[in-house]
C-alpha positions in Angstrom: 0.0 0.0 0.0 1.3 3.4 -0.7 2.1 6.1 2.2 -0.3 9.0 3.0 2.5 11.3 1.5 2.4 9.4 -1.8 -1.4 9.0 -1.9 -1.1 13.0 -1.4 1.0 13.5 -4.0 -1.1 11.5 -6.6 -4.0 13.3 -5.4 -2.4 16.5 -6.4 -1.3 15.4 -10.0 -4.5 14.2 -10.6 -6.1 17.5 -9.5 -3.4 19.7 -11.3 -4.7 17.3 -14.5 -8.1 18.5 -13.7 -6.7 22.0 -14.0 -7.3 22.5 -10.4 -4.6 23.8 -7.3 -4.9 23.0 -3.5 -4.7 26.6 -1.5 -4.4 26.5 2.0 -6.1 28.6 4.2 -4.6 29.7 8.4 -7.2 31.1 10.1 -7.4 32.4 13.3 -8.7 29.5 15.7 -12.3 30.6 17.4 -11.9 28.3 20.4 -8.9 30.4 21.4 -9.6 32.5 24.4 -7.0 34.9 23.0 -8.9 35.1 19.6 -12.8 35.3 20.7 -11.9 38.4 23.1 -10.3 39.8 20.4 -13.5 39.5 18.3 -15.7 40.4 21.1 -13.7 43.6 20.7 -13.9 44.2 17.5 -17.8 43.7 17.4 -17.5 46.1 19.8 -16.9 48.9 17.8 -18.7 47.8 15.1 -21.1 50.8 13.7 -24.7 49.3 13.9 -26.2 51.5 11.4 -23.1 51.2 9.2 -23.3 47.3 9.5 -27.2 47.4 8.8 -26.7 49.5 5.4 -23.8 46.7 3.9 -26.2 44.1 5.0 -29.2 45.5 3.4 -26.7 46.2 0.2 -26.1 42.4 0.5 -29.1 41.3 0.0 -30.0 43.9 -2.8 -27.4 42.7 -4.1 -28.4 38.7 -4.1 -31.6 39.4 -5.4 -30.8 41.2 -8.0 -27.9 38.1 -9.4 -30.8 35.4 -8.4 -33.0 37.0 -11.3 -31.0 37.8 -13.3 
């Protein structure tokens, strides 16, 4: 049987075949203490009424590409 790492890297090829690419995303860990004070922070200062307007635009927005 082959190793993970080979099994990876056959994965890959055949992906890159498909014209596909793996991307890798690091995001910042929510069950981190650290990180969900941070965030309770930043909603903090978050501008309600400025919030309420990009939402609204949002779902203008997805309306108007779901008829088109």
């Amino acid at each position: 049987m082959a190793s993970s790492a080979e099994r990876m890297k056959a994965m890959r090829a055949r992906r890159r075949a498909d014209g596909l690419r793996e991307v890798r995303l690091v995001v910042p860990d929510a069950r981190s203490e650290i990180t969900r004070r941070r965030i309770a922070e930043q909603v903090r200062h978050l501008n309600p009424t400025a919030e309420r307007d990009a939402l609204d635009w949002i779902e203008d927005i997805s309306e108007y590409d779901a008829s088109r």
